[in-house]
C-alpha positions in Angstrom: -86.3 16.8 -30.8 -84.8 20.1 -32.1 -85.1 20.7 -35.8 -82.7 23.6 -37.3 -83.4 25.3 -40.6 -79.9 27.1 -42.0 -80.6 29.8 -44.1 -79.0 33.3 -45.8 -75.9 31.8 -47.2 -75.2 33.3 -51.0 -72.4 34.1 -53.4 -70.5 37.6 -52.0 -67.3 39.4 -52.9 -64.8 39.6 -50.4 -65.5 42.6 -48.5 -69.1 42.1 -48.4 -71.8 40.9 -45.6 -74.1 38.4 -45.3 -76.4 37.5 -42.2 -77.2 33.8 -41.9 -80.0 32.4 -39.7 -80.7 29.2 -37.9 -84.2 29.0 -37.0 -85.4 25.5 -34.2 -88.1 24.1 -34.7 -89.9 20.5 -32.7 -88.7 21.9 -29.7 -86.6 24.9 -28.6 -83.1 26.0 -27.5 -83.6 26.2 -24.1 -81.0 27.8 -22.6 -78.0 25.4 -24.7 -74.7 27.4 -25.7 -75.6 27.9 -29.3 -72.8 27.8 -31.9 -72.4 28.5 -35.8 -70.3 25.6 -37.5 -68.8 25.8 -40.7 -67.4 23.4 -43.0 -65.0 24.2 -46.3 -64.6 21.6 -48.7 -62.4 18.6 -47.9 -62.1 20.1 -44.0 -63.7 19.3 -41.1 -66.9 20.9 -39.3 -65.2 23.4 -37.2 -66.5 25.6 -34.8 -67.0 29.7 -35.6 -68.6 31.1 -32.9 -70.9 30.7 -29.5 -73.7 32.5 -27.5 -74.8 31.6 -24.4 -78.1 32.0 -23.3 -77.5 35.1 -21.6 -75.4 36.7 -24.7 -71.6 35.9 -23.7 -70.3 35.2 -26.9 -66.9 33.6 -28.0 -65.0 33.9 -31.3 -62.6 32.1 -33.3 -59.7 33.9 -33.7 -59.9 33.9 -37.7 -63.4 35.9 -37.5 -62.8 38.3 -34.3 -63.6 41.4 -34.8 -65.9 40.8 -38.2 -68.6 37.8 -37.9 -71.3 38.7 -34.7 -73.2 35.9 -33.2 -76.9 37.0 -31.8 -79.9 34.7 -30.7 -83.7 35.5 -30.0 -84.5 33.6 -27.7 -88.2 34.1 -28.0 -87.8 33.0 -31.6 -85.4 30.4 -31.2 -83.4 32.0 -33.5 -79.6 32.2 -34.0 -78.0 34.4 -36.1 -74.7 35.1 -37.4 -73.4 38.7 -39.0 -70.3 38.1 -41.1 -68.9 41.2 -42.7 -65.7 42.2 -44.6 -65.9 38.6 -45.6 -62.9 37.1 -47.1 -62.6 34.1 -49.9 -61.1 31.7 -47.2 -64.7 32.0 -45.2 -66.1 29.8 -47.9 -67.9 27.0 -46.5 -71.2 25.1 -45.8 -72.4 27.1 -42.4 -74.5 25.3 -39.8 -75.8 25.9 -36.5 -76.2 24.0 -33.5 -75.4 23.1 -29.4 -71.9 23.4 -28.5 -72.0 20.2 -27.4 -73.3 19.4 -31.3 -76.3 16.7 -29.9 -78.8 18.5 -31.6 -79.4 17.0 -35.5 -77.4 18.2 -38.4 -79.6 21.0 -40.8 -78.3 20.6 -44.1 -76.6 23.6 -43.7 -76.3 26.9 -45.8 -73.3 28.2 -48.7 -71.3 30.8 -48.6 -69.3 32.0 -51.0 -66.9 34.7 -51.0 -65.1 35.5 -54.4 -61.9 37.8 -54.5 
């Protein structure tokens, strides 16, 4: 059973950066396509971004070009770099399988004011 711990969310301008992290613990990743969800009030969970195991990585087309998804694989550790960050990236962030089997962490903020 894979436990994941959401963490580095926080209250930003728009412009700024944050760098959120989604640490495993109870088991590891294995070599699962990892993903970073997000979910803005009143909206469904949608997916941001993917890694495979191997580092191929896939992008929505709303955060191309200025969110970067990374894992350690050592650490069993996703991460997710989000700059120029922009009010409508508000949302409860989350990580987890692309095939979302793995239990819900409780997820961390983001905020982005303009």
């Amino acid at each position: 059973q894979v436990q994941l711990v959401e963490s580095g969310g926080g209250l930003v301008q728009a412009g700024g950066s944050l760098r959120l992290s989604c640490a495993a613990s109870g088991n590891t990743f294995g070599i699962s396509v990892m993903g970073w969800y997000r979910q803005a009030p009143g909206k469904q969970r949608d997916l941001v971004a993917t890694i495979t195991y191997g580092g191929g990585t896939n992008y929505v087309d709303s955060v191309k070009g200025r969110f970067t998804i990374s894992r350690d694989n050592a650490k069993n550790t996703v991460y997710l770099q989000m700059n120029s960050l922009k009010p409508e990236d508000t949302a409860v962030y989350y990580c987890n399988n692309a095939r979302r089997t793995y239990a819900w962490g409780q997820g961390t903020q983001v905020t982005v004011s303009s």
